[in-house]
N, C-alpha and C positions, 0 to 999 in steps of 0.2 A: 256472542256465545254466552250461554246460562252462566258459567265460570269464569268469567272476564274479569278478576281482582280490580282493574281499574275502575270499571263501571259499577263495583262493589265498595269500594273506597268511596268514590263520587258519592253513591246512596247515601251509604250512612253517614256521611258529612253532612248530607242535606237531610237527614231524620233529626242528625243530633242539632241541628238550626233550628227546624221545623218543633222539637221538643222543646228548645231552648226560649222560643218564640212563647207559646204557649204556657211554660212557668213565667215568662216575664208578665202576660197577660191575669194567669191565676195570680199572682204575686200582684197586680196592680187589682186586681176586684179584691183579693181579702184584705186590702191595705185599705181603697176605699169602704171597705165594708166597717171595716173596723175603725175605721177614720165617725163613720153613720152611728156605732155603736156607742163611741166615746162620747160624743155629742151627745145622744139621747141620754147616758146615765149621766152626763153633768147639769144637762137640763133638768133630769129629775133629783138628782142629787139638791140643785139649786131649788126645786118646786119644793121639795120638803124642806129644808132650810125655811122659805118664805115661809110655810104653813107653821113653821114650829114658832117662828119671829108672832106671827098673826097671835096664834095660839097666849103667847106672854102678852101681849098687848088685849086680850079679852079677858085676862086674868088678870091683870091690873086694873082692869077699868071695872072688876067685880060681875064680871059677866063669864060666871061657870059653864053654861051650856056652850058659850059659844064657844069658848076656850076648848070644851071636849071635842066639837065639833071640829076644829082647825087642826086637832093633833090627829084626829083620826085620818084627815087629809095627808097631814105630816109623815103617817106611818106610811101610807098605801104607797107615798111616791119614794118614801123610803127602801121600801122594798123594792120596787121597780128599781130604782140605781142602785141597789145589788143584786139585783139581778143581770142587769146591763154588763155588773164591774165581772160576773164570773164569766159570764160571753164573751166578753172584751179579753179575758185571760186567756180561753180556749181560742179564741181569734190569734192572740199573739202568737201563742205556739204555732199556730198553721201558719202565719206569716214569717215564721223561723222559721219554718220546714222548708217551706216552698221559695225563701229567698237562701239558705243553705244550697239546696237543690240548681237553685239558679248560679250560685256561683259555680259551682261546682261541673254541672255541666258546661258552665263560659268555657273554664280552665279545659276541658275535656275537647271540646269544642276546638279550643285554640288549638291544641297539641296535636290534635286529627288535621288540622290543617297545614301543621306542618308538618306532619309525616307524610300527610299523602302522597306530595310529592317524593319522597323520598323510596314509600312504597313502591308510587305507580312505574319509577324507575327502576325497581329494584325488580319488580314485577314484569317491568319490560327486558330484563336482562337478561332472568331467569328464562325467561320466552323464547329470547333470542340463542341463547345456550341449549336449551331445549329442540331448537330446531335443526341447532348445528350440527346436535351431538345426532338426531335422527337422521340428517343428511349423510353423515360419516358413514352410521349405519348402513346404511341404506347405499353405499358405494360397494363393490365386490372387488377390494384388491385385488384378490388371490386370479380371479381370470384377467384383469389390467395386465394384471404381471406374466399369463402365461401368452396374452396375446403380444404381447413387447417381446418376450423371447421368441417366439413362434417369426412376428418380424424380424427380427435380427439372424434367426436362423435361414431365413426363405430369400435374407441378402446377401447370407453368405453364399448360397445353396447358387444363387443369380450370378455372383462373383466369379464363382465357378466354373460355373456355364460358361462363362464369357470370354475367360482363359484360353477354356477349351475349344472356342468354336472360334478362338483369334490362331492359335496352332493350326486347327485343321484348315483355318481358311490361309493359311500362309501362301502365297505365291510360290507354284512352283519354277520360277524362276531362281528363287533363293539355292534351293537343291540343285538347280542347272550353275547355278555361279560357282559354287563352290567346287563342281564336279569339274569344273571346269578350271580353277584356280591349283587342281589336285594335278588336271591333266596339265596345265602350262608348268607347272615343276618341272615334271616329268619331262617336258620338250628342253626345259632347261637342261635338265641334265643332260641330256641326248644334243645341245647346241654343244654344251661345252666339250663334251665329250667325241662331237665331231672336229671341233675347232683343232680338237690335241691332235686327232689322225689327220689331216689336213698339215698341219703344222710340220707331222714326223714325216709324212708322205711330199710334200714341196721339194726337197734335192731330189725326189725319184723323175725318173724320166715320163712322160706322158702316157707311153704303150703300159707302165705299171698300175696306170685307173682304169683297165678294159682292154689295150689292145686299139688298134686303128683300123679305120673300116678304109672302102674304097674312097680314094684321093685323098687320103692319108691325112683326113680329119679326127679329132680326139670326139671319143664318146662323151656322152652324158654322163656323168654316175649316178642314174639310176640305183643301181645297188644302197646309196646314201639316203636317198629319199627311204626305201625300205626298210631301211634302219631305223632311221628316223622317227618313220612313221608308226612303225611296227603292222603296218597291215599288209596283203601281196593284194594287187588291182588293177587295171589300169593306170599310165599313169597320166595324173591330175591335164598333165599339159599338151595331150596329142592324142592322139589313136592308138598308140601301139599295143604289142600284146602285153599282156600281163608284165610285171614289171622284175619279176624273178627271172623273164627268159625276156633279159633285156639287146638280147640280141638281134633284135628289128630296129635300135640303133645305129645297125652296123650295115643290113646288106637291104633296108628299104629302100627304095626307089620311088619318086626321087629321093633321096636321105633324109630320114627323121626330124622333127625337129627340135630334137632331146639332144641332138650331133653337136657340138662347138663350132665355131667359124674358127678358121684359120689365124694362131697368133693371138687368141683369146685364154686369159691365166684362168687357171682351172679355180681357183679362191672366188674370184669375181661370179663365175659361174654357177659355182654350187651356192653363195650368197643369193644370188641372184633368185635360183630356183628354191632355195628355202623362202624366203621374201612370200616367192609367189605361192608355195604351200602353207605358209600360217594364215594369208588373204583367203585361201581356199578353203581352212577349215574351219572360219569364220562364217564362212555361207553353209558346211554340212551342218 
């Protein structure tokens, strides 16, 4: 990416090397340059020295012309070695510039390298917080949160349901048991309450449950059963007619067989025919 700070850190570490390089290089040519120039003005410094030494030694030995001739030598290289010396000045300064320069950029140098890293972390951080904080962005709470209620709602809404389709699917046997637990009360009460008239009725004589039919057998009591039952029908245990006009106990032929046998306690009997009517309304 054109904007990559690291890759931009990297560069200029390698400009400020590549820079650094480069004054070390200018720094060693004005050094040997001026190292070239020193040389030349003490060379000529020393050639005029020699020509001026010449010069006293033709003038001692009474030799005037030669004597002019050596100093004029003397002068020319004279001048040349100051002229070398003010070169040699202007050289210095540029070799203080450019060795200033070179330290200068070292230190520069150094401290870039060790920021860099410190940058290109810092730079990775900021990057890294920068994508997080767009990812955030870029998340839609606000529908997160209404599709979480929406679920929560559409579980309650299922809970529901499920209630309701456990009621309506109930067996209806549950409503046959109970109806049925309402009605065995109810025979309760009606056992107990025949037990009592049974009970008051035992001193009475036999002809006081009906009356005797021919060969002077005791009736059914039919009528108990009716009671009992509370319904008028057949009854459960024979043919006869309806059980309110139980008097086809009495003059059937052959005789009924609702009829007692002879010498049979009327307790034993009516037990006996309840027995067989809670068996029977077992199967209605």
């Amino acid at each position: 990416m054109p904007h990559d700070p690291e890759k931009i850190l990297d560069q200029a570490v390698e400009d400020m090397q590549g820079d650094l390089i480069r004054l070390r290089q200018a720094a060693a040519e004005v050094t040997a340059a001026q190292r070239r120039l020193e040389a030349k003005r003490a060379s000529a410094a020393e050639t005029a020295a020699e020509w001026y030494r010449r010069a006293e030694l033709a003038l001692g030995k009474g030799d005037e012309e030669l004597a002019r001739e050596a100093l004029a030598r003397r002068k020319s290289y004279a001048a040349t070695a100051a002229q070398l010396e003010g070169q040699l000045a202007a050289q210095g300064k540029a070799v203080s510039t450019i060795t200033g320069n070179m330290r200068m950029l070292e230190g520069k140098l150094q401290e870039a390298r060790l920021k860099k890293d410190t940058l290109k972390a810092r730079a990775q951080s900021a990057r890294s917080a920068r994508q997080i904080q767009d990812m955030v962005a870029g998340i839609n709470t606000g529908s997160a949160l209404g599709a979480f209620e929406k679920m929560e709602e559409r579980v309650m809404a299922m809970e529901s349901e499920a209630e309701a389709a456990a009621l309506l699917a109930a067996p209806d046997e549950d409503l046959e048991s109970r109806f049925k637990a309402l009605e065995a009360g109810n025979v309760d009460d009606d056992l107990a309450e025949l037990r009592q008239s049974l009970a008051a009725a035992a001193p009475r004589k036999e002809a006081s449950l009906g009356g005797e039919g021919r060969g002077g057998r005791v009736l059914s009591p039919c009528l108990w059963i009716v009671r009992l039952t509370g319904k008028v029908g057949t009854h459960p245990f024979c043919a006869c007619t309806p059980l309110l006009n139980h008097s086809c106990c009495v003059h059937s032929s052959p005789p009924c067989c609702c009829q007692l046998p002879p010498g049979r306690p009327v307790k034993e009997a009516i037990d006996h025919e309840l027995e067989e009517l809670r068996r029977n309304r077992r199967y209605y």
